[in-house]
C-alpha positions, 0 to 999 in steps of 0.5 A, spaced: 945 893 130 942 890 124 945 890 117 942 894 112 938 892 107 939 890 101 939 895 096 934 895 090 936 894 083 934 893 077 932 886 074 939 882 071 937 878 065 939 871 066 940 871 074 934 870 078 937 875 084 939 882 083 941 883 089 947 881 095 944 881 101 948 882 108 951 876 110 950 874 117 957 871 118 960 878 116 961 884 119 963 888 112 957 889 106 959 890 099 954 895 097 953 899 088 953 905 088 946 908 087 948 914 083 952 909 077 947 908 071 944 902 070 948 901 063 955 902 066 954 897 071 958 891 069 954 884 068 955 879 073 959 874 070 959 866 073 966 865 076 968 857 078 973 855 084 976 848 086 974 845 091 978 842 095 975 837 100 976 832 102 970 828 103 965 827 100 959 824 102 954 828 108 950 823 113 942 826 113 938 825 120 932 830 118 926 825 118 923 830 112 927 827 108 927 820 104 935 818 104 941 818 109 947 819 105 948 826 100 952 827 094 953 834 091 958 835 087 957 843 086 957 848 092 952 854 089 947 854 083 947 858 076 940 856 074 939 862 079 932 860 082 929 866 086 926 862 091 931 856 092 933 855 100 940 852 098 943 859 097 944 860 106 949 856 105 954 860 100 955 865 107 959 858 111 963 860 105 964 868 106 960 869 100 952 872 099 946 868 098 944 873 092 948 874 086 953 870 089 950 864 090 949 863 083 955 866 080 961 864 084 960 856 083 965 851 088 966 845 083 968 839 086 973 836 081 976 831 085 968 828 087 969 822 083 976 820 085 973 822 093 967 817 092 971 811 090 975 811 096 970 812 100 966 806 098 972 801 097 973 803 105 972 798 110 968 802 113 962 804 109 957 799 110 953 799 102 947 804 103 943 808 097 946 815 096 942 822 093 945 827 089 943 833 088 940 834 096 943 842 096 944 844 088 942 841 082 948 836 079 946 837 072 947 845 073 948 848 066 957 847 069 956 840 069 957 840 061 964 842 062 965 839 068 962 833 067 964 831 075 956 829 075 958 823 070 965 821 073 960 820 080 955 816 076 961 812 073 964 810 079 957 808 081 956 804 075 962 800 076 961 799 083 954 798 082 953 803 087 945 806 089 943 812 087 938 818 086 938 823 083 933 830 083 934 835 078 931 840 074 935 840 068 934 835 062 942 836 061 941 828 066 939 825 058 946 825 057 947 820 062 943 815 059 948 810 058 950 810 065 943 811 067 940 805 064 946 801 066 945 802 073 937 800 073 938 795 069 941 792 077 936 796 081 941 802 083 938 808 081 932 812 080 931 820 078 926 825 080 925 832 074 923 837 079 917 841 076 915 847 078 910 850 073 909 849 067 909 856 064 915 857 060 915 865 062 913 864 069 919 860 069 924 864 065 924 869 070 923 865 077 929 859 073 932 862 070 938 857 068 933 852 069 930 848 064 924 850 060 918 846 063 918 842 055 924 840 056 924 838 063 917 834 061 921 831 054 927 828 060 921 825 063 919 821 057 927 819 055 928 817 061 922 813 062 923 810 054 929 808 057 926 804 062 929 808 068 924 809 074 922 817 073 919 820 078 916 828 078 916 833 084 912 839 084 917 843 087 917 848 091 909 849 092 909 857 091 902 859 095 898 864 091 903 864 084 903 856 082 899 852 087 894 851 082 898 849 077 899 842 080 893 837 077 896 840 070 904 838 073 902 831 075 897 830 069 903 832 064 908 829 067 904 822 068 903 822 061 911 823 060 912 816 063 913 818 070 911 814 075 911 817 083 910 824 085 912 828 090 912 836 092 914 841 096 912 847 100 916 854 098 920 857 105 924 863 105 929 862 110 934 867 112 936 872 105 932 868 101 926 871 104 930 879 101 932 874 094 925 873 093 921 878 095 925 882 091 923 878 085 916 879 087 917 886 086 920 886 080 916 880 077 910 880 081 908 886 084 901 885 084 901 878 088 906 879 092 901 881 098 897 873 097 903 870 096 906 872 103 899 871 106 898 864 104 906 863 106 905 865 112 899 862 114 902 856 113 908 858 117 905 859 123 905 867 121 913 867 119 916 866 112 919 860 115 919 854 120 925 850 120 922 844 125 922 838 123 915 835 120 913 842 117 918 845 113 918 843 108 909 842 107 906 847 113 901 845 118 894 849 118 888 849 113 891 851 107 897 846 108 891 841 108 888 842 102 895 843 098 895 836 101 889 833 099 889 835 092 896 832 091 893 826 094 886 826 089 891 829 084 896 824 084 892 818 084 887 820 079 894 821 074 896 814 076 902 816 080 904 813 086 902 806 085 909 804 085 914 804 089 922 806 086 926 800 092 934 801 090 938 796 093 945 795 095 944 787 093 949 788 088 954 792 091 960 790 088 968 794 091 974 793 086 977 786 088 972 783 093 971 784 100 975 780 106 972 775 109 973 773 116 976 766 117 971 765 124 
């Protein structure tokens, strides 16, 4: 029998989702009550846990992605992206994809004592790390925390590759750390941009960065002599995919110098999260938008098969493709590549060498 769905509510200022829907994982549904006001219910409130894991890195074999080794220093994420695919993952911890995922913050405080232990094993064999594969590690928490810098720290000090993606401009903060790690060739940054209407954003990111200030990231990190890269991300078929030629151009003039993007999929609750918000923010294009998404997923919200997730197939996916191409190229992006390298990996007192 399948759970219910979710019930609809009002919009929540500041949340990107309004709603809990059923997790998969439970047989018990926490539901509001329909008859309470919308002024008595209680405002959600961001609530932070410890994390007590007790490793760190996560090993990637998806040909989709560019890196290997993942670091991400938070489970869950306030900026409350409507459309964001990591929020699935909060139901492995019992909780929701909707207002759970972003007001229930796991907080890996121990992160940057597990990664220096972990790079000086024996066993790990020097090879770039991503951050912020899953959540974004500069979400707005990270100013409390600081468990994003105390990673960097350590990565600096081992002079240890790593990239990073984000979309907040929070990532200026550590320019220090930044610069150091350039200077070796250990690091590279991507600012994810998904429009550049700051309303549009508000609404869809709304614990995001605005548009300005992710593209003002571009330009310190740029100025400072960081290799900066843009993702038009994610792609939303019918309600910002002709915003990507202006994406490119403002963030090439920025300073960054390689691009990329990625198509929107709405897996398991996401697709209630997202359709809930078009019909609060967007209800007169909702029917586009879930036709150009389903056109590029063979006729479903979602694909998760390797080599399409993340692009789509079909006609429309093609021309997404070759006006990123046309667009990228005629930005002058893409001319270079960011080649990270573990050359000067350096673990605390030296490695044991073989006497034969």
């Amino acid at each position: 029998m399948s759970a219910p769905p979710p019930q609809s509510l009002p919009p929540i200022p500041g949340r990107g989702a309004p709603i809990n829907p059923p997790n998969r994982f439970e047989p018990l549904i926490l539901e509001p009550d329909p008859d309470c006001p919308p002024e008595e219910r209680p405002h959600p409130r961001t609530q932070f846990y410890f994390d007590s894991t007790e490793s760190l890195l996560t090993k990637n074999d998806s040909p989709d992605l560019p890196f290997t080794v993942g670091l991400n220093p938070y489970r869950g994420c306030e900026h409350g992206c409507a459309y964001c695919f990591a929020r699935p993952y909060h139901e492995y911890l019992g909780w929701s994809s909707g207002l759970d995922f972003e007001t229930k913050i796991m907080v890996k405080l121990r992160a940057p004592a597990l990664l220096r232990a972990e790079l000086s094993s024996p066993k790990w064999q020097p090879d770039s790390i991503s951050m912020s594969g899953i959540t974004d590690c500069y979400q707005p928490c990270e100013r409390q925390f600081r468990v994003t810098r105390g990673c960097l720290e350590v990565c600096a000090e081992f002079r240890q590759p790593i990239s990073i993606i984000t979309k907040n401009a929070l990532v200026t903060r550590d320019l220090d750390l930044l610069t150091e790690l350039a200077r070796h060739q250990c690091t590279a940054v991507y600012v994810s941009v998904t429009t550049l209407d700051p309303d549009l954003a508000g609404k869809l990111e709304p614990r995001a960065s605005r548009p300005a200030a992710r593209l003002r990231a571009i330009r310190e990190l740029s100025a400072a002599g960081i290799p900066v890269g843009v993702m038009v991300a994610p792609i939303i078929p019918g309600l910002t995919d002709h915003e990507m030629p202006a994406i490119l151009e403002a963030a090439a003039a920025a300073g960054a110098k390689r691009a990329g993007y990625v198509v929107m999929r709405l897996p398991y609750a996401v697709k209630d999260i997202f359709l809930q918000w078009l019909d609060d923010h967007a209800p007169t294009k909702k029917a586009r938008i879930l036709d150009r998404v389903r056109e590029i997923r063979g006729g479903k919200l979602n694909v998760s098969e390797w080599g399409a997730r993340l692009k789509g197939e079909g006609l429309f996916a093609e021309q997404l493709r070759e006006l990123f191409q046309i667009c990228a190229r005629r930005a002058g992006l893409n001319q270079e590549r960011f080649t990270l390298t573990t050359g000067h990996f350096r673990p605390p007192g030296g490695r044991q060498l073989t006497l034969f």
